[in-house]
N, C-alpha and C positions, 0 to 999 in steps of 0.2 A: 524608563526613558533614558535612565544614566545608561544601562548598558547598551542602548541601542547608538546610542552617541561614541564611546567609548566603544562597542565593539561592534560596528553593523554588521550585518549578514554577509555572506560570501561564500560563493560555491570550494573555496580553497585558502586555507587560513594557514599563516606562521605562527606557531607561540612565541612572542618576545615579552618584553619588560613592559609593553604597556599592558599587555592581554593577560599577563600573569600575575596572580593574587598568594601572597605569602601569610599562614599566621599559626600559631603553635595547634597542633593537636592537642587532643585533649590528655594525650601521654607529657605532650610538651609542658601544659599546664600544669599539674603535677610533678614535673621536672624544676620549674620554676619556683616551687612551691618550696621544695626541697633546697633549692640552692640558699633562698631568703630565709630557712632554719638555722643552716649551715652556718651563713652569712652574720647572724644573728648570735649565733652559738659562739663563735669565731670573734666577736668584737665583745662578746660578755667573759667570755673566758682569755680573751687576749692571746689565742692560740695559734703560733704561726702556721703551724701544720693544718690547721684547720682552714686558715688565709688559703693554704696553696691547693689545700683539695677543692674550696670553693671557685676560687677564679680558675684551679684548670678542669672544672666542668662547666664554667661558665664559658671558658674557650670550644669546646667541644660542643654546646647548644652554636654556639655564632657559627661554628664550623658547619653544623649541620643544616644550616640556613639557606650557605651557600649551595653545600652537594646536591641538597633535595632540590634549590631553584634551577641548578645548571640540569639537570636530571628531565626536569622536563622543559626547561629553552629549547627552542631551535624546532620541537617536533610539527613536524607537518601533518594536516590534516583536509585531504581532500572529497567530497561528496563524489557519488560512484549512484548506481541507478535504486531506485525506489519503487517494486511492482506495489500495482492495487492489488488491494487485498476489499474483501467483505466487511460492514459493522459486525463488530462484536472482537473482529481475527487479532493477531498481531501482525503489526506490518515492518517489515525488511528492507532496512535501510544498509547500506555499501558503502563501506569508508577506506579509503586506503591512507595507511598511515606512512608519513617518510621521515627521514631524519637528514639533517646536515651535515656533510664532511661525514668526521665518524664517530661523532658524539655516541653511546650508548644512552638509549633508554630505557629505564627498568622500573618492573611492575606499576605500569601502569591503568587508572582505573577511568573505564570510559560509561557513562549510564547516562539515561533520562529521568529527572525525578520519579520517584517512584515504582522504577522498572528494576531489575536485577544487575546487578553489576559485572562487566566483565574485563579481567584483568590480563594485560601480551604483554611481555617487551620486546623492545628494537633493538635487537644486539648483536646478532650473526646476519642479520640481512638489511638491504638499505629502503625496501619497502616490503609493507604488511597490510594485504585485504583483509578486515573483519567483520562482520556483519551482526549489525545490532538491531533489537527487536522494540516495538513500540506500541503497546495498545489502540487500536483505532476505534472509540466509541461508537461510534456516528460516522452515515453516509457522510459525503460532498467532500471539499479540499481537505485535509489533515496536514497538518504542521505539528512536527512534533515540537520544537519549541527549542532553546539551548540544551545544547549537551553539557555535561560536567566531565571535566578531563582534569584528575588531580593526581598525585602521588603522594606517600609519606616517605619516602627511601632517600637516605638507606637506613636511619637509626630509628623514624615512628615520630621524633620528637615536633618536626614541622609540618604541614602539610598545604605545597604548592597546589594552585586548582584553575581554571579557567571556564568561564561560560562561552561559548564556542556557538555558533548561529550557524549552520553549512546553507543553511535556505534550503531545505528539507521539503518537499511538498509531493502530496502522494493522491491518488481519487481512491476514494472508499465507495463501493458499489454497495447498494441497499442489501442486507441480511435474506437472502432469500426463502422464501415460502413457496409452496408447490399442493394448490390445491385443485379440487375436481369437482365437475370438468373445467376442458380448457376454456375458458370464456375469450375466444376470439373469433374473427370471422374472413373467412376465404378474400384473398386478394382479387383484384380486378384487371390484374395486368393484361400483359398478352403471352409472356412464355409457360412453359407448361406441356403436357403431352396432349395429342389427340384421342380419344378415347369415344367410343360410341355412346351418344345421348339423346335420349329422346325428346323431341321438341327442336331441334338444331335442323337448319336447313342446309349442310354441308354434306354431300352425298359422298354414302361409305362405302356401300355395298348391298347384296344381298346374304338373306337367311331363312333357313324353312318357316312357314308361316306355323304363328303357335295362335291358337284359338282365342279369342275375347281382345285380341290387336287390334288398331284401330283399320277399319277397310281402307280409310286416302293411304295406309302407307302397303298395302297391296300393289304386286307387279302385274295388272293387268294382261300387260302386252305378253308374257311370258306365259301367262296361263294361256294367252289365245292360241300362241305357239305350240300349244299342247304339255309346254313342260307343266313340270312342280310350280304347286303352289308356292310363292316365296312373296317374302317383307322387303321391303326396302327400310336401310338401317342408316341414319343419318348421324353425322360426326361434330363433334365439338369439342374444344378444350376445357380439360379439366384442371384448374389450375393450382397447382401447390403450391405454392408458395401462400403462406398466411403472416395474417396481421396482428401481435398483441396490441391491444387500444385498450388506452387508457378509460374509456366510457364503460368498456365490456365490466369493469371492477366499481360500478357503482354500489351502493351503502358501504363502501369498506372508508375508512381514515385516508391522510394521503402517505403516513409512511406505509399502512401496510397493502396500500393500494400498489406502492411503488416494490415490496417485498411480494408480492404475489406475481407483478408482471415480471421481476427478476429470475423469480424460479421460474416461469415458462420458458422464458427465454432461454435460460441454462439447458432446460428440457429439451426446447427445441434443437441447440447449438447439440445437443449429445445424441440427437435424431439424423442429424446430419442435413435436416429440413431446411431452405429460406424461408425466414420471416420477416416480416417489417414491425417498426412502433410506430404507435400514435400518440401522442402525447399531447399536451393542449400547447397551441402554437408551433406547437413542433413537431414534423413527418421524419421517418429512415425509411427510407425506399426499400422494399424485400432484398434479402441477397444471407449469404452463410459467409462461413470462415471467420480465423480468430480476429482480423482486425472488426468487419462487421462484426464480431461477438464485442468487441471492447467499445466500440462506438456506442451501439445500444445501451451497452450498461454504465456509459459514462452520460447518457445522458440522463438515467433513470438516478444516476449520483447527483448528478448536479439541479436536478428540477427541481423549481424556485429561487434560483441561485439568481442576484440583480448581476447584472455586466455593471 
């Protein structure tokens, strides 16, 4: 709560003095250590020379106080786009980083708890895209959380740092499964091709008559004409376009109810087929292409989610 007050979210952040946190490394601490032996050594021995070595590395700690703070003041840090990724993937987040005037920034370290670290500096150019990776456990919204942006440069002995909020948010699509068969069932629309089917009262044509056919669909009038025996072949839409529905995946769980109609979909989307979802309280009309592909599967992220 302290740092959301001190440092709220923001798609574009300055590092300044409030945002920036100062305190020794763990080399600094050890530094320190050393000077209060010195220090010690120095007033028991009553050694001037030992005075002068003590206070001038105790100048050179203060000094490096300032370089490592000014090192990373001023750098800019702006959020850049975040695709959905799958549970389980790493998800790729876009930062561009800038600087002020022409301050240099050097080796800087950028991570998310936990994730690998990676270290640019800003020093021949005045901005730098880099792109950082985050674990996404779990379907639905993902928030990676603050970033850590610290340095220890130039001497190790301090180490400036910042927690950094870009307001980071990404859909994580369900882990997908691809099982058999497809459990879905033909759409009802109206587009689709015509296609000759029997039972359909939409007249196609004729074709020679084949043995054990029903006689109503005999060309009477043609036989009497003396021709060929011939069928009459009645037409009707055969329609592609299908449905994954959420009911077709009864006994399964609901993540992996919602991992199974993921993988069909993907299936379908790599068939080049239109299909629709169903979902409880929720319809997508049949249709293909990648925005239809991201819709479907942002809903299959986000089901159960309260508004």
């Amino acid at each position: 709560r302290w740092l959301a007050n001190r440092l709220p979210a923001a798609r574009q952040q300055t590092l300044n003095q409030r945002r920036i946190f100062v305190f020794p490394s763990r080399q600094g601490v050890l530094y320190l250590a050393l000077l209060l032996a010195l220090l010690l050594a120095a007033i028991n021995y009553k050694n001037n020379l030992a005075y002068a070595l003590t206070f001038f590395l105790a100048s050179l700690f203060n000094t490096a106080i300032l370089f490592t703070y000014l090192n990373i003041s001023g750098l800019q840090l702006k959020a850049g786009k975040a695709t959905p990724v799958f549970a389980g993937e790493h998800a790729e987040f876009a930062i561009q980083l800038g600087r002020q005037g022409s301050r240099a920034h050097h080796h800087l370290l950028l991570y998310w708890p936990f994730q690998p670290a990676q270290r640019h500096d800003l020093v021949n150019v005045d901005q730098l895209l880099i792109r950082l990776h985050c674990l996404a456990p779990q379907r639905g919204r993902f928030r990676p959380g603050r970033l850590r942006v610290e340095s220890f440069y130039p001497l190790g002995f301090i180490r400036c740092w910042s927690w950094v909020d870009l307001d980071f948010e990404v859909i994580v699509y369900p882990a997908p499964l691809l099982p058999t068969p497809l459990p879905m069932a033909p759409a009802s629309g109206q587009s689709g091709r015509e296609r000759p089917l029997a039972g359909n009262e939409d007249f196609w044509g004729f074709r020679d008559y084949v043995p054990g056919e029903p006689l109503r669909h005999v060309d009477w009038r043609s036989l009497a004409r003396g021709q060929r025996l011939q069928s009459k072949i009645f037409a009707g839409k055969e329609d592609e376009q299908t449905w994954v529905d959420w009911q077709a995946m009864a006994g399964h769980g609901v993540e992996q109810r919602l991992s199974l109609l993921c993988g069909w979909v993907l299936a379908l989307d790599t068939a080049g087929k239109p299909y629709g979802l169903r979902l409880p309280g929720r319809e997508i009309t049949p249709a293909s292409g990648e925005r239809h592909r991201h819709e479907v599967l942002t809903a299959l992220a986000l089901y159960g989610e309260v508004d």
